[in-house]
N, C-alpha and C positions, 0 to 999 in steps of 0.2 A: 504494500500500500504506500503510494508517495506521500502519505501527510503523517507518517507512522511519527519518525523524528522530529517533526515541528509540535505532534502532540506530545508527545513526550517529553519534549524543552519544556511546554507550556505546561504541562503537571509537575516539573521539577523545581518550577519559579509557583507555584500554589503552595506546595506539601514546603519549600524554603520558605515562603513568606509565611504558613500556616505555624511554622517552628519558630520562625521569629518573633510572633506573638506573645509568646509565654517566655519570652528575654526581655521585655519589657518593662520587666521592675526590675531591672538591674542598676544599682546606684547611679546619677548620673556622671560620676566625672571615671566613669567606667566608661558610659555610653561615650565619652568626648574623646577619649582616649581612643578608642576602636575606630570612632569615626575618621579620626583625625589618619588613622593606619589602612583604613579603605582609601582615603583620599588621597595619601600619598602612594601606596599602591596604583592605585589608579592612572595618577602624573606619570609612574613610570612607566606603565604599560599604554599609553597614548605617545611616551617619549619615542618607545621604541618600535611603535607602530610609524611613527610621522617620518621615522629616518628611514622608510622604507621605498619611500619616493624616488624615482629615477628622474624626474623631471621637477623640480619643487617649484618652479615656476606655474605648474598648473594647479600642483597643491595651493598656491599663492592667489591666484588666479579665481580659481572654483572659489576658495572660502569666500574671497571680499564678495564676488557675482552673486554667491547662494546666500551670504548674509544680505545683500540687498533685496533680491528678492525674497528671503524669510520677512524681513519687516515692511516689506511691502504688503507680504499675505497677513502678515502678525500672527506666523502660525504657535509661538510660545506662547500667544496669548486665547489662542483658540485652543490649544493641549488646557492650559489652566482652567480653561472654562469645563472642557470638557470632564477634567479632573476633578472638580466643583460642582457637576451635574450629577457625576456618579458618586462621588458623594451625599448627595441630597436622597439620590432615589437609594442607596443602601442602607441610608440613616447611621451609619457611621459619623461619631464623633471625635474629632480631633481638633489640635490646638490649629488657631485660624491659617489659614494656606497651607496646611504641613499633610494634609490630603491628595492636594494637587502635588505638590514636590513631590511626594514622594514616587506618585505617577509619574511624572514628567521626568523625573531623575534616574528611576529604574529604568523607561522604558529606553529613554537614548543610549542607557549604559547596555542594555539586553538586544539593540536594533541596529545601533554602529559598530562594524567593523565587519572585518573580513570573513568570519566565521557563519555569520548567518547569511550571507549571499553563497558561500564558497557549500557551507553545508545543506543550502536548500536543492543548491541545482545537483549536487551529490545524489541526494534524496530523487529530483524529480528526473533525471537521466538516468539516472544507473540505481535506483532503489537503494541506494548504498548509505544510511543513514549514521555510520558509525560518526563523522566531524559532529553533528547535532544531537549525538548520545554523549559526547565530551563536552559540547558547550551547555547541555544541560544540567551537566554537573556543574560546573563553574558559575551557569546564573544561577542554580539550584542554592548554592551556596553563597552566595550574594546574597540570594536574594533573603535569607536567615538574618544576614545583618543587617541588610538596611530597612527592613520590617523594624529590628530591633530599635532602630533610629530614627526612622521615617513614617513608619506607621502602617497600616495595612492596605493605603493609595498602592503600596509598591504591589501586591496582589493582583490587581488588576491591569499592570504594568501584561499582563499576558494577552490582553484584548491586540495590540497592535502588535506583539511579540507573531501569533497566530496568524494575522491575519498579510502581514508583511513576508516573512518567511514561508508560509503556503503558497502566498500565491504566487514568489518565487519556484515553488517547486512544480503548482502547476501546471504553469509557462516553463520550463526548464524545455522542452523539447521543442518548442516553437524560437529561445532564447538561442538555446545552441546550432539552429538551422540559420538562422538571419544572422548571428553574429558571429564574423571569424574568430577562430580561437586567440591567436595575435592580438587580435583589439580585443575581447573577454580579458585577456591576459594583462594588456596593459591598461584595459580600466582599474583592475581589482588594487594592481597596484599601487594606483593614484589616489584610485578610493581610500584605500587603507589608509595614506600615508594622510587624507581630507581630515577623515573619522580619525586618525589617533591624535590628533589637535582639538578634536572636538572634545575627543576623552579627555586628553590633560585641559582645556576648560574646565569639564565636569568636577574634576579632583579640586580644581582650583575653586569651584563654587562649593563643594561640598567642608572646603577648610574654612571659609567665610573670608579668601582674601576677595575675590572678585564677585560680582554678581553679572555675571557675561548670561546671556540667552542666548544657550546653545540651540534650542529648538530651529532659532532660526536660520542658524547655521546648516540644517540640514539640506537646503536647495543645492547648495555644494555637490552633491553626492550627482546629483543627474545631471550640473553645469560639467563635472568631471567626465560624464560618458558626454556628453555633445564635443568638449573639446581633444580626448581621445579618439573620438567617432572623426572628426573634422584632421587631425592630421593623421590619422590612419589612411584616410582617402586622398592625403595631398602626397 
């Protein structure tokens, strides 16, 4: 079944966030401690996603173009809303915006990077699900802690988690006919190198030094296949 692996990330980021529910009285300069060691975790594993770029001028490129068009859509502030909505209709209560965050912060951390493109088409070409049985552990486990920190918004961090990585794997066999492997190849790596700038953002929003909107950073990711697409054909 090609959706086997996307389900499965997507119950490993539930039964994580389901555990991290019950870490939640844990003293708080415990909780600041941890966070503070996700976060820099985090910086370093966007560090050395970003140096993975062959061209960083497009990494350069794509962020400023996708950030212009993130705030032209205002899509951070449509995730917040969204995040704000499903909190009303779950009746979950949490301290004010820390429902949405934690939304918002799961899910770019569970949606960017190389792993859930790389392991959806795995999944929908070749039934081959084991990359999305590994990254399920790792959000699986993420997603424990920042439940613990963020609150149970991260839970439902699995709505776009599913719905972005299936329907990568859907399309995987329509992907892999129209796109030469060469250009496949050198998108992922441009992607990668977009997304792990996004991630050391994230780290950097989750320390309290910046408050960047990474949401809207995400149009980068498709500016990266047009200008891959554009000198692959030159």
């Amino acid at each position: 079944m090609v959706l086997v692996g996307t389900l499965v990330n997507g119950l490993a980021i539930i039964l994580g966030a389901s555990l991290g529910m019950f870490l939640k009285r844990i003293p708080q300069r415990m909780k600041t401690i941890v966070m503070q060691a996700i976060g820099l975790s985090i910086i370093l594993l966007g560090i050395n996603m970003g140096l993975e770029s062959d061209q960083f001028l497009i990494t350069i490129s794509s962020l400023v173009i996708g950030g212009v068009l993130g705030e032209w859509w205002r899509i951070e502030d449509r995730l917040n809303a969204f995040g704000t909505w499903l909190e009303n209709r779950v009746g979950k209560s949490e301290s004010e915006g820390m429902f949405a965050k934690g939304f918002v912060t799961s899910s770019l951390v569970f949606v960017v990077g190389a792993m859930a493109i790389l392991g959806a088409l795995e999944s929908g070409l070749r039934l081959d699900h084991h990359l999305l049985y590994t990254k399920a552990m790792l959000d699986g486990f993420s997603a424990i802690f920042f439940t613990s920190m963020l609150g149970i918004g991260v839970m439902f961090s699995v709505v776009p988690v599913v719905l972005y990585q299936g329907t990568i794997a859907l399309l995987a066999g329509q992907i892999n006919r129209v796109v030469p492997d060469p250009l496949l190849e050198m998108f992922i790596t441009e992607m990668t190198a977009a997304g792990g700038i996004m991630i050391v953002a994230i780290g950097l929003r989750l320390l309290g030094i910046v408050d960047i909107k990474v949401a809207n950073l995400l149009p980068a990711i498709l500016v990266v296949f047009v200008i891959t697409g554009g000198m692959y054909l030159l």
